[in-house]
LODO-996323 format. One record per residue (C-alpha): residue number from 1; x, y, z. Coordinates in pm, 1 decimal. Last residue first. Example, Ala and Ser with C-alpha at 12.3 -4.5 7.8 and 13.67 -1.06 7.14 Angstrom:
<rs>
num  X  Y  Z
2  1367.0  -106.0  714.0
1  1230.0  -450.0  780.0
</rs>
This chain:
<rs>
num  X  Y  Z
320  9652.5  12930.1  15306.9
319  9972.7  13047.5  15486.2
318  9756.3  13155.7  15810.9
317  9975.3  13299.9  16123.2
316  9812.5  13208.4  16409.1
315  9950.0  12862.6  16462.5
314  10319.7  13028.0  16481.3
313  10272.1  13285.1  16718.5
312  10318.1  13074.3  17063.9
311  10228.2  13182.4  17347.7
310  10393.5  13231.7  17700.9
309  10144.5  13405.7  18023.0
308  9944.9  13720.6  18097.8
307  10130.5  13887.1  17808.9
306  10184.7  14292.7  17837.6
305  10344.3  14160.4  18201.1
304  10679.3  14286.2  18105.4
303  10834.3  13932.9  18018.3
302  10531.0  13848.6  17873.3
301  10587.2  14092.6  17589.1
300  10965.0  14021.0  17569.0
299  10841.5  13668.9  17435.7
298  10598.0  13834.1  17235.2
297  10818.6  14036.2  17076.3
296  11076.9  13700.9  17030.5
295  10768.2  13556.3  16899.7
294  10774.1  13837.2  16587.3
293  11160.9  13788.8  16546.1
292  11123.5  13406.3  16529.1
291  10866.3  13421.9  16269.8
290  11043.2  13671.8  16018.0
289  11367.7  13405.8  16125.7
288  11148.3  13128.2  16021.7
287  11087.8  13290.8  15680.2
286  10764.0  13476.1  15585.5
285  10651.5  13482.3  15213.5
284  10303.3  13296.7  15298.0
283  10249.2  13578.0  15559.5
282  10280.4  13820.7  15299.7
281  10571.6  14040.8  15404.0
280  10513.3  14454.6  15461.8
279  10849.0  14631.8  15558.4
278  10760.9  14966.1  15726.9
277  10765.8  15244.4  15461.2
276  10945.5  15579.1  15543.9
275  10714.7  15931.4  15492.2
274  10961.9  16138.8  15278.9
273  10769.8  16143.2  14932.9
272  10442.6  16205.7  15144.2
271  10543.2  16514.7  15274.8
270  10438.4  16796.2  14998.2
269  10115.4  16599.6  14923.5
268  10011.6  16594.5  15238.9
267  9990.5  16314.8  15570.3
266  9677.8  16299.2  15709.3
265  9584.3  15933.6  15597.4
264  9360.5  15816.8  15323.7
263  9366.7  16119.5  15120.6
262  9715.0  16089.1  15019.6
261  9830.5  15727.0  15178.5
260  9772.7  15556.0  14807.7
259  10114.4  15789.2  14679.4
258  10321.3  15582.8  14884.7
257  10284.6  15335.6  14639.0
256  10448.1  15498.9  14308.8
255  10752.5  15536.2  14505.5
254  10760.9  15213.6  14633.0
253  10689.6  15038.0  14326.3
252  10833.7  14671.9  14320.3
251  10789.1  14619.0  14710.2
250  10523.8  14813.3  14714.7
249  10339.1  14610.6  14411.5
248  10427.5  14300.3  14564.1
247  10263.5  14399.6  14907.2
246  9926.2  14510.3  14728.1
245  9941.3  14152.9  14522.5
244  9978.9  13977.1  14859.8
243  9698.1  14202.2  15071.6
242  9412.5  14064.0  14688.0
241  9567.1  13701.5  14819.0
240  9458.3  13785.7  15172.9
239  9123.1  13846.1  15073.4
238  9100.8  13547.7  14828.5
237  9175.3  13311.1  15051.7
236  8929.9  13458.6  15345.9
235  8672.2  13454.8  15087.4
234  8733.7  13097.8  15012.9
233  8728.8  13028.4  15417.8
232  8396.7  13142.9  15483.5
231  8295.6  13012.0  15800.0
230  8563.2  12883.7  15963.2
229  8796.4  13182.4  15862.7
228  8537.3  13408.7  15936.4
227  8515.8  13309.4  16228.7
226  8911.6  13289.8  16338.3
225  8935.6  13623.0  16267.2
224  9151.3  13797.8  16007.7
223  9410.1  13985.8  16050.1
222  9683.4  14248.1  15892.9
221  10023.6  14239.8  16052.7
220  10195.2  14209.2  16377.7
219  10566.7  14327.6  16617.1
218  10816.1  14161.2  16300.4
217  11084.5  14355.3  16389.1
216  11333.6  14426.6  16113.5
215  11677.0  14435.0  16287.3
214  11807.3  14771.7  16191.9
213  11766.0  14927.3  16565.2
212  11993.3  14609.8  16714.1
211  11920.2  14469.0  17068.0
210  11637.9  14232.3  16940.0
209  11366.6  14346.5  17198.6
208  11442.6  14692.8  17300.6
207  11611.1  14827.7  16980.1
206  11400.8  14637.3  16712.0
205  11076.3  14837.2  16948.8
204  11233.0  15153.4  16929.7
203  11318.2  15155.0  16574.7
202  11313.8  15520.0  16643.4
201  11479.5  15758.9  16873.0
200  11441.4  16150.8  16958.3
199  11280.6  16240.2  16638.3
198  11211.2  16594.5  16615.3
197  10901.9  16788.1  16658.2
196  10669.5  17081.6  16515.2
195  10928.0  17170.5  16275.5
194  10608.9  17101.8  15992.7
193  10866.7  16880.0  15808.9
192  10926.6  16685.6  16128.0
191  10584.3  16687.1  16272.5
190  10459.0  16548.1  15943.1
189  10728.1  16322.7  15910.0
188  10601.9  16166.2  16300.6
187  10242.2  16170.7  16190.9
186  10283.4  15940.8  15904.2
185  10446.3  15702.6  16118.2
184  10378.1  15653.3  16452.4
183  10383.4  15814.5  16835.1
182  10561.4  15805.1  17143.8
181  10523.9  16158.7  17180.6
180  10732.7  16433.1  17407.0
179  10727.9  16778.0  17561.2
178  10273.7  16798.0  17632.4
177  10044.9  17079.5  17640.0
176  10318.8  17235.1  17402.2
175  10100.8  17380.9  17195.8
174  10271.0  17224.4  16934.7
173  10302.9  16904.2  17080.0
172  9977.2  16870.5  17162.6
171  9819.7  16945.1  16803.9
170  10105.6  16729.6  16626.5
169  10003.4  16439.0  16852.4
168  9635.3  16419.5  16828.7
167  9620.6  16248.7  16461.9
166  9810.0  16007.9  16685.0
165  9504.5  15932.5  16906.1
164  9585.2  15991.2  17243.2
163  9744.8  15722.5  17514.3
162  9893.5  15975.9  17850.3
161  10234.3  15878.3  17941.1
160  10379.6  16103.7  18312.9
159  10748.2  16068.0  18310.5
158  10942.3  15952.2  18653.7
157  10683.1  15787.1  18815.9
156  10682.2  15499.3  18581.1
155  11078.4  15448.7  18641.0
154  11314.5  15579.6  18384.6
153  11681.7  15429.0  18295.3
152  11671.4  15391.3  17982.4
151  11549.8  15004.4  17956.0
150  11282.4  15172.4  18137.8
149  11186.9  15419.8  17916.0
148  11191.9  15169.7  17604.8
147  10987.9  14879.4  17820.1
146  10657.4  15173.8  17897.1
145  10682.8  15266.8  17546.0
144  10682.0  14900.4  17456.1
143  10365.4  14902.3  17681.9
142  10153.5  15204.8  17576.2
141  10231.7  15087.2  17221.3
140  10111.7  14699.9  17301.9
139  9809.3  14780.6  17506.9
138  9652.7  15043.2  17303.2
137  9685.9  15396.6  17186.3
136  9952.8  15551.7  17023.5
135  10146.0  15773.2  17378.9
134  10171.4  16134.4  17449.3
133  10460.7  16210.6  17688.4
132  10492.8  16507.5  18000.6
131  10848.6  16464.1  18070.6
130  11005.2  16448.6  18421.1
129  11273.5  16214.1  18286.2
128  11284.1  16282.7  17929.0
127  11619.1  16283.3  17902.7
126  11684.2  15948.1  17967.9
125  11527.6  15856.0  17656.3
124  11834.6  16045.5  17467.4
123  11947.3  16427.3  17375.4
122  11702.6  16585.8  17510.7
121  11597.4  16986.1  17523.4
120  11231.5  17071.0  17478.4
119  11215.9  17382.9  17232.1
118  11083.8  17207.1  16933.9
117  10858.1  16932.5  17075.5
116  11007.2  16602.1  17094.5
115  10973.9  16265.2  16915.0
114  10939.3  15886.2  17039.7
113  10955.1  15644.6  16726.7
112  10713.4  15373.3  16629.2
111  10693.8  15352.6  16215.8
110  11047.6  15388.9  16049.7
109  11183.8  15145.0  15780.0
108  11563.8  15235.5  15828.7
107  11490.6  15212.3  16192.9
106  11312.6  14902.7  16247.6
105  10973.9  14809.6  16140.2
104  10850.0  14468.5  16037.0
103  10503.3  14396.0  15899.9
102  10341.2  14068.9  15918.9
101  10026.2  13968.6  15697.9
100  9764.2  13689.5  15713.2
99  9772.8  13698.1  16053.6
98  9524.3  13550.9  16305.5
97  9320.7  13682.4  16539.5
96  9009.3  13520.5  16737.9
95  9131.9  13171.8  16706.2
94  9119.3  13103.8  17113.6
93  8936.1  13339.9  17264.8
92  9053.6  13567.4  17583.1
91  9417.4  13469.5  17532.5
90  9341.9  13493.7  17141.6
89  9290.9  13856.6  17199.2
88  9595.1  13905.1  17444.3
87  9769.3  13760.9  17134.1
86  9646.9  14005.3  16906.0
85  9759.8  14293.2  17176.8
84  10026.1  14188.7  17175.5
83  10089.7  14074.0  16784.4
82  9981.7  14462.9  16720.6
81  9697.4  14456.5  16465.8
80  9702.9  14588.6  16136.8
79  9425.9  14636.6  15858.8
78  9160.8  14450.2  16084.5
77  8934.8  14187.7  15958.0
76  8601.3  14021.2  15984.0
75  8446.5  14291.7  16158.8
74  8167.6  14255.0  16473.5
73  8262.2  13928.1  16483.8
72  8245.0  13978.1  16955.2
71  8636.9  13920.3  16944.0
70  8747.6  14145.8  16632.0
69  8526.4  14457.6  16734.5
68  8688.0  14406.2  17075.1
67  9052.1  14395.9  16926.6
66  8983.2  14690.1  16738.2
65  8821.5  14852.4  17042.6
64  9152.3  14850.7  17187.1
63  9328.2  14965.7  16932.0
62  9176.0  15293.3  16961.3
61  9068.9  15448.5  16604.1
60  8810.5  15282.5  16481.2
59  8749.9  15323.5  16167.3
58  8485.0  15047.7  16006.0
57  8588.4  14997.4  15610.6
56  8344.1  14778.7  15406.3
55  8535.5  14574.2  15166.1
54  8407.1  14412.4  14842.9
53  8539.1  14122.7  14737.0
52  8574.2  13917.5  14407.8
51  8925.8  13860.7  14367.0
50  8942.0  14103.2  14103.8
49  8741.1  14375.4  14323.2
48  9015.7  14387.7  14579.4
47  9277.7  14378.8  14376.1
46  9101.3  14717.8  14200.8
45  9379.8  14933.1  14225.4
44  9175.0  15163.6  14492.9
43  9136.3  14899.9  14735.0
42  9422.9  14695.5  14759.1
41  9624.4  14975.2  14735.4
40  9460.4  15108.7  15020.4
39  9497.8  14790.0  15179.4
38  9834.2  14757.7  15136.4
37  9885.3  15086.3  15294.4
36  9726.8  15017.5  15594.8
35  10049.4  15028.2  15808.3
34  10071.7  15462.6  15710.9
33  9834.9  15503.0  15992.6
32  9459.2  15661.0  15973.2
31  9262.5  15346.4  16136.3
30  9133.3  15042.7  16026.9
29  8869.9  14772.9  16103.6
28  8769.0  14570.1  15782.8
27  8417.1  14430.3  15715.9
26  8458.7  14164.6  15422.6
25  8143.1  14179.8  15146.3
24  8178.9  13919.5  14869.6
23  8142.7  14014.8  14555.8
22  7777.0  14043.7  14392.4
21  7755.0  13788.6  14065.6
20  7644.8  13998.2  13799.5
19  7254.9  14055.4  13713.0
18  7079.3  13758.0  13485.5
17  6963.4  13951.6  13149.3
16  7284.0  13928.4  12963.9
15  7372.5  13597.2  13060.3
14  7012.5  13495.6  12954.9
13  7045.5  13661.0  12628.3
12  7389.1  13455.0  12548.6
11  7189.3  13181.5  12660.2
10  6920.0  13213.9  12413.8
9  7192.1  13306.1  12123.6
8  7394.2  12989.4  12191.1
7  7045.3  12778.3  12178.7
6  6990.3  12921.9  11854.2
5  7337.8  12844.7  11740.9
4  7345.7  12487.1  11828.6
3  6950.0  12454.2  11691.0
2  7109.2  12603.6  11319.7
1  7406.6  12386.9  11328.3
</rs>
């Protein structure tokens, strides 16, 4: 009894002495948008850190150079990535991007909507023939702009669409450098409850591609790449599973959740109550009709030449 507990107190002194496992480092891309709200929560509630990672946050604004960062494994993960320009990824290299998240946006859950200054008269898309618009950044918003204005009624050369940073928006819309945004959610309440801007339309892209504005429409997620998959595929579980407890706890405390995009986007205190949620489904959750609304995107994606040719969704969206 005596040697049992002497050799308990020795290791009890080891485990005291030997330093705690380190967590496991994940390099996430992310911008300033109200779709990285799981991983705020995910990172300030400590999910994160319960599943043993650490995350290193890389902003990069431009989708664009997301998508780069994610092809040369320069990150292991992006908060949200557009399925187009996602797919365009995996074009380039098989397995790049793959979902371990969708979100869905329509109209009651509000995230792509095209707003106008105060002052600039329109009543519908149509309107804004001759309109100088800002657009979000990168190949898929510059595109389903592109599909909205045209399913309106407007030719290119009838509206001139510059991409900007959405942080941008407010500032060019107020000076009125420019009468229209195609631009996301929190900046769009912020221009609203600021009188900067009014919504013109939103659930643009449900709209376009699934003919109904309340449709949710699944258009990408939060990824992972296809290396560190391969490589380290228990840290890629246990990532995603920290994004599936930050989903839950929206979905059972919105209220409480939106308060995770103060001081991690540039929406305020007196706004954040009003900023809509997009609908955030863990990609183990998702039903075929989830999946079928996301590759009917993709499907209208080719359609407008954002897609070099058909793909299918389904084998890049991990279940674990």
């Amino acid at each position: 009894m005596k040697r049992a507990l002497a050799i308990g107190a020795i290791l009890g002194s080891l485990l005291n002495v030997l330093p705690a496992l380190a967590a496991d480092k994940v390099i996430v891309a992310m911008g300033k948008t109200s779709s990285n709200l799981p991983y705020y929560i995910a990172d300030q509630r400590g999910f994160f850190k319960e599943f043993g990672i650490e995350t290193e946050q890389k902003i990069i604004i431009d989708n664009s150079l997301v998508i780069t960062a994610l092809i040369a494994d320069q990150v292991e993960a992006a908060a949200a990535v557009l399925a187009i320009d996602g797919m365009n990824a995996n074009l380039k290299k098989p397995g790049a991007v793959n979902w371990i998240t969708l979100n869905a946006q329509n109209d009651p859950h509000k995230m792509e909507q095209f707003v106008i200054r105060s002052g600039f008269k329109a009543t519908t898309l149509a309107d804004l023939k001759g309109a100088r618009i800002v657009c979000a950044p990168g190949l898929g918003n510059i595109s389903m702009a592109k599909a909205a204005l045209a399913k309106a009624g407007l030719n290119e050369g009838d509206y001139k669409l510059d991409p900007m940073d959405p942080n941008q928006h407010i500032n060019v819309l107020q000076s009125a450098q420019y009468d229209a945004a195609y631009t996301l959610e929190p900046g769009a309440t912020l221009m609203r409850k600021s009188g900067v801007a009014t919504t013109l339309q939103s659930g643009v892209i449900a709209q376009v591609v699934l003919g109904d504005a309340k449709a949710n429409a699944y258009v990408g997620g939060a990824v992972v790449t296809g290396t560190f998959l391969k490589n380290r595929p228990d840290v890629a579980k246990r990532y995603a599973q920290a994004w599936a407890k930050a989903i839950a706890f929206i979905n059972d405390s919105p209220d409480e959740a939106r308060k995770y995009l103060l001081n991690n986007t540039p929406i305020p205190e007196n706004v954040v109550a009003d900023v809509p949620l997009i609908l955030f489904t863990f990609a183990g959750d998702t039903s075929a009709q989830d999946k079928a609304n996301l590759q009917a995107y993709l499907d209208y994606a080719v359609k407008m030449g954002a897609l070099s040719e058909a793909v299918t969704v389904a084998p890049y969206i991990k279940t674990f």
